[in-house]
N, C-alpha and C positions, 0 to 999 in steps of 0.2 A: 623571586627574581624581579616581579615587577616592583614590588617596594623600591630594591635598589634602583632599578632606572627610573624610580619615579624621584626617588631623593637627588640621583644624578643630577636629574632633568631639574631640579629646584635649585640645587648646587648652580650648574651653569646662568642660570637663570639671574640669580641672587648677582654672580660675580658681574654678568655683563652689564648689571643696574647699576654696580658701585660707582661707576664712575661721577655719575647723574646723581647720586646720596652724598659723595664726598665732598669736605669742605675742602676749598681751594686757600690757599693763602696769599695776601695782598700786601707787601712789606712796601713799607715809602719809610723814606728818610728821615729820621724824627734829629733834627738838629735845633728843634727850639723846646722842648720836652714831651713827654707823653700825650700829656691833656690837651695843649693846644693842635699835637697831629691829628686827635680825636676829633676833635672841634671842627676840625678843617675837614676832614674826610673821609668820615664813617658815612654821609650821605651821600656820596661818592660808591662808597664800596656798596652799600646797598641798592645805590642802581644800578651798579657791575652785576648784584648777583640776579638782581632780578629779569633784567635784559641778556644775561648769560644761561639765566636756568641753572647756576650753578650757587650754590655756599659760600660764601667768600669770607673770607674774616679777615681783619684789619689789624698787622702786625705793626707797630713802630717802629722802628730800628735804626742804631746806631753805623755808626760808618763801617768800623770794623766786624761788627757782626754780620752785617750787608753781606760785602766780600765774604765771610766767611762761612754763611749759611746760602749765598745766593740759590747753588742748586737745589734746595729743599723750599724755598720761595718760586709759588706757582706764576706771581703778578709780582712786578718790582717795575715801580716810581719813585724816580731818584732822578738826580742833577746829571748833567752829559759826562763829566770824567769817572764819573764810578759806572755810569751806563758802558762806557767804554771800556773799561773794564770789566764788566762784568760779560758784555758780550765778546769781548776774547776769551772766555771760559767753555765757547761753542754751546752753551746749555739753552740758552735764549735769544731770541730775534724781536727786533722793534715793530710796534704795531700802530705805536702814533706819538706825539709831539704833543706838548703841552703848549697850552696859547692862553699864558698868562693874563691875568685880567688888564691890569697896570701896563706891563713890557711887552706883552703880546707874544709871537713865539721862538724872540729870540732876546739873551742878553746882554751883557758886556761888562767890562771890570773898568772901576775910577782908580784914580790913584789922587789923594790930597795929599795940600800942605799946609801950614798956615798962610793967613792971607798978605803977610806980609815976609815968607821965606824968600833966601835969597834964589830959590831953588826955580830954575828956569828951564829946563828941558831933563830927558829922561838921565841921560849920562849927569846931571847934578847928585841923583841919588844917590848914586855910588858915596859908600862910609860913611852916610847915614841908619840913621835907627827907621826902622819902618814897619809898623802893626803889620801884623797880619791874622788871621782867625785860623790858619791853620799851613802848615808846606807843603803838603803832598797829595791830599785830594781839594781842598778848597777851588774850586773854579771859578767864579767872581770874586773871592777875596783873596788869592792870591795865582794862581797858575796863568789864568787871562794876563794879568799883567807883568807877572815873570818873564812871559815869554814875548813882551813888548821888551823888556830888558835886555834879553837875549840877542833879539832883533838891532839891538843899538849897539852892539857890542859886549853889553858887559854879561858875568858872570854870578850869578844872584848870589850863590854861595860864600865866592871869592872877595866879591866889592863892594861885600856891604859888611858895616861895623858888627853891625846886631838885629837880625829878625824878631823884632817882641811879637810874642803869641800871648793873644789877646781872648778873651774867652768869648768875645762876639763884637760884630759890626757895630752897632751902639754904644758900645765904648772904644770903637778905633774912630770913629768922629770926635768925639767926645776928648779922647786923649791928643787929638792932631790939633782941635781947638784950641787947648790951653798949655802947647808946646810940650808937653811930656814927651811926644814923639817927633821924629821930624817931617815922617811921613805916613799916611796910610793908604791899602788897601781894601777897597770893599766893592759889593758889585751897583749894577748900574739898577738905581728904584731906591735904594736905603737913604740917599739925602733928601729925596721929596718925601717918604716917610715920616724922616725924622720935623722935614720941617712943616709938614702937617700935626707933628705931633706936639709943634710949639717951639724947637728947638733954635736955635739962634747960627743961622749958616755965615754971618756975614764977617766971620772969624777964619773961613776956610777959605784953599780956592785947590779947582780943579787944573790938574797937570797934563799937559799933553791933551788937550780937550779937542774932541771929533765932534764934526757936524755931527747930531745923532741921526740913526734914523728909525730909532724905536720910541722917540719920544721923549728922552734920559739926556743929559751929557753923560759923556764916556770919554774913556782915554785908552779901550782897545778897540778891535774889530767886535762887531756881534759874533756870538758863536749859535745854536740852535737851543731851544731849553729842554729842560725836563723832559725824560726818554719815560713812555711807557714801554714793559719789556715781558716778553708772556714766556712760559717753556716751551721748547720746540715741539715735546711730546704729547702736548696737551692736543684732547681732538682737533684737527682743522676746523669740524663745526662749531665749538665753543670759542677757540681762536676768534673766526668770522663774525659770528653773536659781539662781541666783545670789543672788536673792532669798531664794527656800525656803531653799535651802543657808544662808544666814546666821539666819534667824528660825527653823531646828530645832537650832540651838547649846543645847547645854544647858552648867549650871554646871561638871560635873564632866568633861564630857571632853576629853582632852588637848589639846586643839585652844583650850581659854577657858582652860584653866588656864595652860597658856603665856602666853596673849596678855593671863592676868590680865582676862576679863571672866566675865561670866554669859551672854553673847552678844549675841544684838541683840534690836531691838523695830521695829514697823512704824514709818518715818520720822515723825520728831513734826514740829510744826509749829516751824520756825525765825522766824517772825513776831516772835519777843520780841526777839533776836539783830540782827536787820533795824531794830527801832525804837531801839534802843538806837546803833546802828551810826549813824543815819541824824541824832539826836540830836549826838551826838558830831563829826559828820561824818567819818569814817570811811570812803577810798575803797572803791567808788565810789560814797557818797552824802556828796557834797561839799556845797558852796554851793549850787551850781545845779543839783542834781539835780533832773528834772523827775519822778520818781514818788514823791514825798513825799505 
């Protein structure tokens, strides 16, 4: 008898430790490939685990996978419209906001054309050919500005000749430059990029262009950036670890410089993201969404 309550007692023991042995999983966005998300922030996940006391491991993943494994994803960093979606799934709550190194921690969508179109206000666009990176979850390269379309009356679907999907922001400059398209969108940081990278701007111009006040021209409102996102069920104390650990990021240490931020900020309200989503319809706020 005592054997068994001693194995019992090991038994109990062993389970109430798993939590503290288990690896946690860390999914962020991988839309420029594997290696470069690696690059960017596996020193990232290693100060999560280290400042969490917990395992972390560094998944990449694709859009559709996101969405489609989110509940099995313990940490997910990712762009505000799939944040947005993924916490209408009830499985996760925001913990902090990303504070971009460059945009800081919010961004906003351009829209070009060339520099000498005839194309002068948003309602020009209309039955135009217009890059895009993607319809449905893109946030700076196409949803931000959609719903500046919306806003002006038109119907992005309806009154326009052709949405060209573009396989990335780099080449919807690129294609707006030398008239293949008549217009593009991309988000607000990609043309100081590009023209740091040598690229030749002085073939584009910016539509609808806002005072900024991130730094950037823009031609929509700022929206909030990058949602860090944790499971609801995960201990409160790991949560709390996890939090601090990301909001005492500072500019210079190794840890933002890699990952390329200034670190985080207390979760901003994603409300503007939501309305704009919900606007557009944008799952999951289709036709019949009942929380409009």
């Amino acid at each position: 008898m005592k054997k068994i309550l001693g194995l019992v007692l090991v038994l109990i023991l062993a389970t109430g430790g798993t939590r503290a042995e288990e690896t946690l999983t860390l999914g962020t966005l991988n839309f420029m490939g594997v290696n470069p998300v690696l690059a960017r922030w596996t020193a990232f996940t290693e100060y999560l685990s280290e400042h969490s006391g917990q395992k972390i491991k560094l998944v990449p993943i694709h859009i559709a996978a996101m969405l489609h494994r989110a509940g099995q994803l313990d940490v997910i960093l990712t762009q505000p419209v799939l944040a947005v979606t993924i916490l209408h799934q009830g499985k996760h709550e925001r913990i902090a906001t990303l504070n971009h190194a460059k945009q800081g921690a919010q961004f906003a969508g351009v829209i070009i054309v060339p520099v000498d179109s005839d194309i002068t206000d948003l309602t020009g666009l209309a039955h135009k050919r217009v890059a895009v990176v993607d319809k449905q979850y893109a946030a700076g390269g196409y949803l931000f500005q959609a719903y500046e379309l919306v806003k002006a009356g038109l119907v992005p679907d309806k009154d326009f000749d052709q949405f060209v999907i573009v396989p990335n922001q780099h080449h919807i400059v690129r294609w707006v430059s030398t008239k293949r398209v008549d217009a593009g969108f991309v988000r607000t940081g990609m043309l100081s990029d590009m023209r740091e990278q040598g690229f030749d701007l002085s073939r584009i111009r910016i539509l609808n262009e806002h005072n900024s006040l991130i730094g950037y021209p823009r031609s929509t409102p700022v929206y909030p950036h990058w949602a860090l996102l944790v499971l609801k069920t995960l201990p409160a104390e790991t949560k709390a670890k996890m939090q601090q650990a990301v909001l005492n990021l500072t500019p210079d240490q190794a840890v933002s410089v890699k990952a390329k931020i200034n670190g985080f900020i207390p979760p901003a309200s994603y409300e503007p993201v939501k309305q704009l989503m919900r606007a557009l319809k944008v799952p999951p706020f289709g036709p019949d969404d009942a929380s409009r």
